[in-house]
C-alpha positions in Angstrom: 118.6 55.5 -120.2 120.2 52.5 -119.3 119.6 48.9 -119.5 120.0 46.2 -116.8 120.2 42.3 -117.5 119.1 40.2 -114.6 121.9 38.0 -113.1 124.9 40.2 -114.7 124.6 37.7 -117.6 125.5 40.9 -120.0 127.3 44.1 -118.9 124.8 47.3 -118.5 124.2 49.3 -121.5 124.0 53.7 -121.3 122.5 55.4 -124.0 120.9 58.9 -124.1 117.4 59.7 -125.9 116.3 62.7 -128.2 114.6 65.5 -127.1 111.5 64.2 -127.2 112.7 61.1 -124.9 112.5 58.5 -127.8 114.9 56.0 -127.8 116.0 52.8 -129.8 118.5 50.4 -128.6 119.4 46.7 -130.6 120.8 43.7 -128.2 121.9 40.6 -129.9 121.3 37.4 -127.3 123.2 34.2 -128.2 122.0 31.0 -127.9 124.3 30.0 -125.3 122.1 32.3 -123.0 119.7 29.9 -121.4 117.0 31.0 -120.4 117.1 34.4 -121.7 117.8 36.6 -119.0 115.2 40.1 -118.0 115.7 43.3 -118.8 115.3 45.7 -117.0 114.9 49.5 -118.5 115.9 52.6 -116.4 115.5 56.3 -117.3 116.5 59.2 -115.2 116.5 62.9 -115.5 117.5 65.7 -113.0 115.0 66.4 -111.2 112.5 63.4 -111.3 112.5 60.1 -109.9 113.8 57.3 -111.9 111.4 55.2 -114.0 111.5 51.7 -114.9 110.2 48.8 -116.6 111.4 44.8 -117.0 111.3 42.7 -119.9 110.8 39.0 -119.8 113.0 37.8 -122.8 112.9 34.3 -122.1 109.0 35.1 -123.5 110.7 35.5 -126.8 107.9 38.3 -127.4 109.6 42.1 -126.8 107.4 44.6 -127.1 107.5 47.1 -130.0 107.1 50.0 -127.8 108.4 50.5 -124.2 106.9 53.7 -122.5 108.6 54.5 -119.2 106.8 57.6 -117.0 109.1 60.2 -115.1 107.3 61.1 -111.8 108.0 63.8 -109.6 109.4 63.8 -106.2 106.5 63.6 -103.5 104.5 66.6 -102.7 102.8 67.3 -99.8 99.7 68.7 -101.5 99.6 65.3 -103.2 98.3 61.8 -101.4 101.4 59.8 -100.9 101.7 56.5 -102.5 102.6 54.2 -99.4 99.2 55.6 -97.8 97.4 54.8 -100.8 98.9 51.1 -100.4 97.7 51.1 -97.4 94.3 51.8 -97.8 93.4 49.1 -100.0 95.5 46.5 -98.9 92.2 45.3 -96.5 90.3 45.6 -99.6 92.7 43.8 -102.0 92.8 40.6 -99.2 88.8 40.6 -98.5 87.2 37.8 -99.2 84.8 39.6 -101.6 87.6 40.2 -104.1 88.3 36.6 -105.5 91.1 37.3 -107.7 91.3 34.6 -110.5 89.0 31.3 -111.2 91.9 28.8 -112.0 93.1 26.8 -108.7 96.9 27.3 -109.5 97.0 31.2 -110.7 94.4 31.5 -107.3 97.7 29.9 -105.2 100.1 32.5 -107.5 97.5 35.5 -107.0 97.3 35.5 -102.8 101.6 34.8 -103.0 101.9 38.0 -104.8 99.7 40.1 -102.6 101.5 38.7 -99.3 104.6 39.6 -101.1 103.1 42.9 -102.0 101.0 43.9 -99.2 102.8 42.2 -96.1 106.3 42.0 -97.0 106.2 45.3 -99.1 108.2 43.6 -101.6 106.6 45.2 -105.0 109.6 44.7 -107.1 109.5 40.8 -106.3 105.5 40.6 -106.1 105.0 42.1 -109.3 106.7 39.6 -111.5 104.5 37.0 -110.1 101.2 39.1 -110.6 101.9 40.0 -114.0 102.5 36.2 -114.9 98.7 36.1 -113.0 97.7 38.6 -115.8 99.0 37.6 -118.7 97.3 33.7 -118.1 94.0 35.8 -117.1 93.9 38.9 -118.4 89.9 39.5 -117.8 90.6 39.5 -113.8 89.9 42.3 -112.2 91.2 41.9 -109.1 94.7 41.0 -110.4 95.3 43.7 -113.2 94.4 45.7 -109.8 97.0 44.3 -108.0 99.6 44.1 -110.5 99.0 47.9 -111.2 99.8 48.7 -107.4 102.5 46.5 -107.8 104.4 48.0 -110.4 103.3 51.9 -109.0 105.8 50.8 -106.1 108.4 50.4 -108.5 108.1 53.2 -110.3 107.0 51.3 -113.5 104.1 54.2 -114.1 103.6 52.6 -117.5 103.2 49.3 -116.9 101.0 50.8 -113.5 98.7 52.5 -116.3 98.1 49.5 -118.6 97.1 47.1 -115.6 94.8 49.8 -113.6 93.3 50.9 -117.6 92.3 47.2 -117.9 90.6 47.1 -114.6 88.3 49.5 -114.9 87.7 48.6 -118.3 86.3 45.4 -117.1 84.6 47.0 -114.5 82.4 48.6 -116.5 81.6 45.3 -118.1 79.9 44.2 -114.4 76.6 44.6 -113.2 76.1 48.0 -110.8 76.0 46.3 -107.8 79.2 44.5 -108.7 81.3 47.1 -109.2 84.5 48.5 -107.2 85.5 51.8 -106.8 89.4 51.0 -106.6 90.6 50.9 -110.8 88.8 54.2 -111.2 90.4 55.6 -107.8 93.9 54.7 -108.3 94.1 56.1 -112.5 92.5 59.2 -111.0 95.7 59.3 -108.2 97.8 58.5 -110.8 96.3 61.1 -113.1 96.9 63.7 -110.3 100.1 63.0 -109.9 100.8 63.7 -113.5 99.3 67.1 -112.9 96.3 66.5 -115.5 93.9 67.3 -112.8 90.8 66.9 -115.8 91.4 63.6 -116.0 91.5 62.9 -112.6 88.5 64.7 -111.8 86.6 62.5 -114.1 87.9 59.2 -112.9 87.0 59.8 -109.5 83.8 61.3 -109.6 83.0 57.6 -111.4 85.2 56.0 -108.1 82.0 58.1 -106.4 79.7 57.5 -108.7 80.3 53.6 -107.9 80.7 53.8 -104.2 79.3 57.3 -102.7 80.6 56.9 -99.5 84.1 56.0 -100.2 86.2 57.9 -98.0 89.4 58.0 -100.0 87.3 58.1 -103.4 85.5 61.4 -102.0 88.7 62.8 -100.4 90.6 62.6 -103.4 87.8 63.8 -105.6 88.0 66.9 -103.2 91.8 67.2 -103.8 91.7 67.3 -107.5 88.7 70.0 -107.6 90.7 71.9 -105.1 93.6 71.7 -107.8 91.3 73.0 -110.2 90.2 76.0 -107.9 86.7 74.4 -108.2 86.4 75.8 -104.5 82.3 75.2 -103.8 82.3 71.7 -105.1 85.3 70.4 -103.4 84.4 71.6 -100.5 81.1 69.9 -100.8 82.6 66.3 -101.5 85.4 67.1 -98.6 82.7 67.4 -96.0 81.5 64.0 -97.0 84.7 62.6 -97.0 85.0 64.0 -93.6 81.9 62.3 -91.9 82.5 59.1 -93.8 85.8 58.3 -92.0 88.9 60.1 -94.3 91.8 60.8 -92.8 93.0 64.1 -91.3 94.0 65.2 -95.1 90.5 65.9 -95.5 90.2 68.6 -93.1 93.4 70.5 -94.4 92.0 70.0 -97.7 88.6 71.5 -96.8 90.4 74.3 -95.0 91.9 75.3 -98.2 88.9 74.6 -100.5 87.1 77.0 -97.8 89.6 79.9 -97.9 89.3 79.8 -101.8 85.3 80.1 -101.7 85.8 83.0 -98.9 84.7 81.2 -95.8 87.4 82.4 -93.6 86.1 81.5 -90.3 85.0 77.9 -91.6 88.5 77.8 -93.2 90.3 78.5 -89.7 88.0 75.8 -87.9 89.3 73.3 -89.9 92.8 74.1 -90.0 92.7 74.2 -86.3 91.8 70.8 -86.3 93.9 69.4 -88.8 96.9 70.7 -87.1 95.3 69.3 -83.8 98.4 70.9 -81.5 100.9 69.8 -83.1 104.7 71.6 -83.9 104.0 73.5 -86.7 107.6 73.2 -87.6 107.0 69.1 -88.5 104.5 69.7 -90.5 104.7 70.3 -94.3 105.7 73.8 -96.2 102.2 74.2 -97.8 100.4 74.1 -94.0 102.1 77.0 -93.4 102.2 79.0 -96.2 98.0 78.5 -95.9 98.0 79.0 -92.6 99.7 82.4 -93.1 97.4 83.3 -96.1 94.3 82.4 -94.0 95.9 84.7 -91.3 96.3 87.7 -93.3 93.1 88.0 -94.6 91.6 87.3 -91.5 93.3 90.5 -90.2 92.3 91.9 -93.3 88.8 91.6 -93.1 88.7 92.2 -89.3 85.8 89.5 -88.8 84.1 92.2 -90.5 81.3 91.1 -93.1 81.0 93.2 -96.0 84.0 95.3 -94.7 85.7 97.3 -97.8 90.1 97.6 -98.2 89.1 101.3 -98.8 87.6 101.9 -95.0 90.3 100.5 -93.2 92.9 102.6 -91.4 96.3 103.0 -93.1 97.7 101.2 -90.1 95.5 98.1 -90.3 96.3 97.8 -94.3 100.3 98.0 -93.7 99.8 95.3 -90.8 97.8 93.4 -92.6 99.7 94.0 -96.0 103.6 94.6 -95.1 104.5 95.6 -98.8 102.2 98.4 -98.3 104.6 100.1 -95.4 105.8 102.3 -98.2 102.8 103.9 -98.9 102.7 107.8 -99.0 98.8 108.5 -98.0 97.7 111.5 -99.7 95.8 114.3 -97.4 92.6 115.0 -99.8 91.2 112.5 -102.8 90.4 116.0 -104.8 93.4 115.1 -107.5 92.2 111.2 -107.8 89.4 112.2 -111.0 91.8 113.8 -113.0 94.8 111.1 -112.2 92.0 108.6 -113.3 91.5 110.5 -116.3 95.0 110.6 -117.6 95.5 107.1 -116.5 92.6 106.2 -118.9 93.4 108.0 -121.1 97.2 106.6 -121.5 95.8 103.2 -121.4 93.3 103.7 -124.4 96.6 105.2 -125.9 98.4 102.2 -125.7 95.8 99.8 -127.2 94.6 102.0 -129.9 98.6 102.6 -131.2 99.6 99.1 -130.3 101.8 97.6 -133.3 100.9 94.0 -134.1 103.5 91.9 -133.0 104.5 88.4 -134.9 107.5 86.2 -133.6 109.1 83.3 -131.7 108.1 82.5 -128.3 110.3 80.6 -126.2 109.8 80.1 -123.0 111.6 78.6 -120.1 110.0 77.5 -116.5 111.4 76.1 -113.7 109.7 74.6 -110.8 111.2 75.2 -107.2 111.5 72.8 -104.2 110.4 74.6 -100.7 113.8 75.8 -100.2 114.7 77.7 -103.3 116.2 75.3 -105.5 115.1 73.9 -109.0 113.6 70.5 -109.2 112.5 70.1 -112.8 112.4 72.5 -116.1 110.2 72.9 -118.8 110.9 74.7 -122.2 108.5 75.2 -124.9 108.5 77.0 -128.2 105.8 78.4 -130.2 105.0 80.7 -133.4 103.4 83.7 -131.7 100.9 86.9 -132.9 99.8 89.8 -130.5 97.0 91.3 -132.1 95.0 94.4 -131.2 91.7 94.8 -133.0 90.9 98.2 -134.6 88.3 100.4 -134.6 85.7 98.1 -131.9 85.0 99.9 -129.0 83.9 96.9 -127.4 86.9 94.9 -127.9 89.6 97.1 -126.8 92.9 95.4 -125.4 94.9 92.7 -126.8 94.3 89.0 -128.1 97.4 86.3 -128.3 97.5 83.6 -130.5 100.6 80.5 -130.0 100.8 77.6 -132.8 102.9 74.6 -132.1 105.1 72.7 -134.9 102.3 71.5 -136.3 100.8 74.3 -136.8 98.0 73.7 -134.8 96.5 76.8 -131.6 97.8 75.4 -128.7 98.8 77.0 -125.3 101.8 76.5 -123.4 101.4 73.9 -120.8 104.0 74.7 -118.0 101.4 76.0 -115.3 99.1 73.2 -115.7 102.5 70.4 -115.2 103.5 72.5 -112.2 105.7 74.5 -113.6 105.3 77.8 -111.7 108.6 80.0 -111.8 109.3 81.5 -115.6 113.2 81.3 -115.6 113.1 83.6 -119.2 110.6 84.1 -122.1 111.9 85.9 -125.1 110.2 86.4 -128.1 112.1 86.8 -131.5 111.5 87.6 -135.4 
């Protein structure tokens, strides 16, 4: 952590947090200071982007409790925050978006969205929006500003408080007053923080509000795609598509398609995301689909209903290169009694299985395209392997994890990205 003073009026101050990112840190201001200078809060960690949050001390009111957000680098399977600018910067400046009722904080309101939106100076605009706010806190428009504002300077907590209070009073208007954008930029923002539930639900009221929004149903269809909910974002992605959303949309479909099975559907609109271009400028994930698409297109062989087991050994090992190992064997007269024995040591296993109590810990790691490690996540739990005894109909083995408060819990490392397990011992 460290903390910044505006104009230099103090030297910086470095201080480190716990381990569960908590920190507390006392300044004592003399009265010669006047006006009490900002303060600006800034917290880094390897692998994230640094997160930050000012404090207006001449207000003489410091909050109890500052929550600064780490985000992640930029991923290309995630909508990128200048194009999300972008997209409702013609909404933010259309007439039908008044912004505040008082003549002066109307002047103050249009300044900080020119700053904003045409100079694409947040960190200056949003000082002058939140001042906007905090004389009129009920308008919409301007907690919806001020929360784009301080996304572009990486002040997600702030970001959350404004956008929160948007569609809050939102939902206090009449239907046909209502505006899709608080609902669709917390749902982003949720998406960014992996918590794909949450953004599902916020934009599927962005839609629920404006049906034919073509970033609302795009992004809708990008968070059920997260969630492998491959028939339903492929349904909202084909809306986004004929309503106007950008070539995301397509890519996004393609993948949404593959998932569900629809190969050729999948390659159609792959095709036409990529549109000829150099599939070397494109992003990682293009490709890696691309090549997964490609596989088990050869696979399949066009062929519908087509089974693994009737395809030639050649085919499989072209199709599957980790299979070029495999020793074929001349008759399938041995496979009932390898079967057999194979069940039979499997039954074995569960049936004599010891119940296992101990500590879990385990450690993840989450990889950048070229190998190396962006971010880690650790976790620790009290863990019990169980097998039940004596049910025929519940043979195998259940897990159980509690956290420190004793409470079931499972660890949460996939669901924040996390997808590489560095080391996971278990101890008593």
């Amino acid at each position: 952590m460290q903390i910044e003073f505006s104009a230099n009026v103090l030297p910086s101050m470095k201080l480190m947090t716990n381990l569960q990112g908590e920190f507390k840190a006392e300044v004592i201001l003399g009265p010669e200071l006047k006006p009490l200078p900002a303060a600006t809060l800034v917290a880094s960690k390897e692998g994230y982007l640094e997160a930050r949050e000012t404090i207006d001390l001449s207000a003489g009111k410091v909050p109890a409790e500052i929550i600064l957000v780490l985000r992640e680098p930029e991923e290309s399977d995630q909508l990128r925050l200048a194009e999300l600018t972008s997209a409702l910067a013609p909404r933010l400046r259309s007439s039908a978006a008044p912004g505040p009722q008082a003549e002066k904080l109307r002047k103050d309101y249009t300044r900080g969205l020119e700053v904003l939106l045409t100079k694409g100076q947040a960190a200056e605009a949003l000082p002058v929006l939140s001042k906007v706010v905090e004389k009129e806190p009920s308008c919409l428009e301007c907690n919806l500003a001020a929360g784009l504002a301080a996304l572009n300077t990486d002040a997600w907590g702030s970001a959350r408080q404004y956008l929160t209070r948007a569609a809050l009073r939102d939902r206090e208007l009449q239907p046909k007053e209502r505006r899709p954008e608080p609902f669709l930029l917390l749902g982003v923002l949720e998406s960014w923080r992996h918590q794909y539930g949450r953004s599902t639900a916020l934009l599927a009221e962005a839609v629920q509000i404006a049906p034919s929004d073509p970033w609302a149903l795009q992004e809708l269809g990008r968070s059920l795609v997260h969630e492998q909910n491959w028939e339903v974002a492929e349904q909202y992605l084909a809306k986004a598509i004929r309503a106007g959303a950008p070539a995301d949309s397509h890519f996004l479909r393609a993948q949404a398609l593959l998932g569900a099975g629809d190969l050729m559907e999948a390659d159609v609109e792959l095709k036409t995301y990529i549109g000829g271009r150099d599939l070397r400028q494109l992003p990682n994930q293009v490709r890696v689909v691309m090549g997964d698409l490609h596989r088990r297109v050869d696979l399949a062989g066009y062929k519908k209903g087509g089974s693994v087991l009737n395809q030639p050994i050649e085919e499989l090992v072209k199709a599957i290169p980790g299979l070029k190992e495999l020793q074929a064997a001349p008759s399938q007269e041995e496979l009932p009694l390898i079967l057999q024995k194979t069940g039979e040591q499997v039954e074995s296993f569960f049936r004599d299985f010891v119940n296992c109590v101990a500590v879990e810990r385990i450690q993840e790691k989450r990889l950048k395209p070229d190998g190396s490690v962006k971010g880690e996540h650790e976790e620790k739990f009290d863990y019990l392997l169980y097998s039940p005894k004596g049910k025929l109909d519940e043979v195998g083995l259940q897990e159980y994890r509690t956290g420190p408060d004793g409470k079931m819990t499972d660890p949460a490392g996939l669901k924040k990205g996390y997808m590489v397990t560095a080391a996971s011992p278990a101890t008593r």
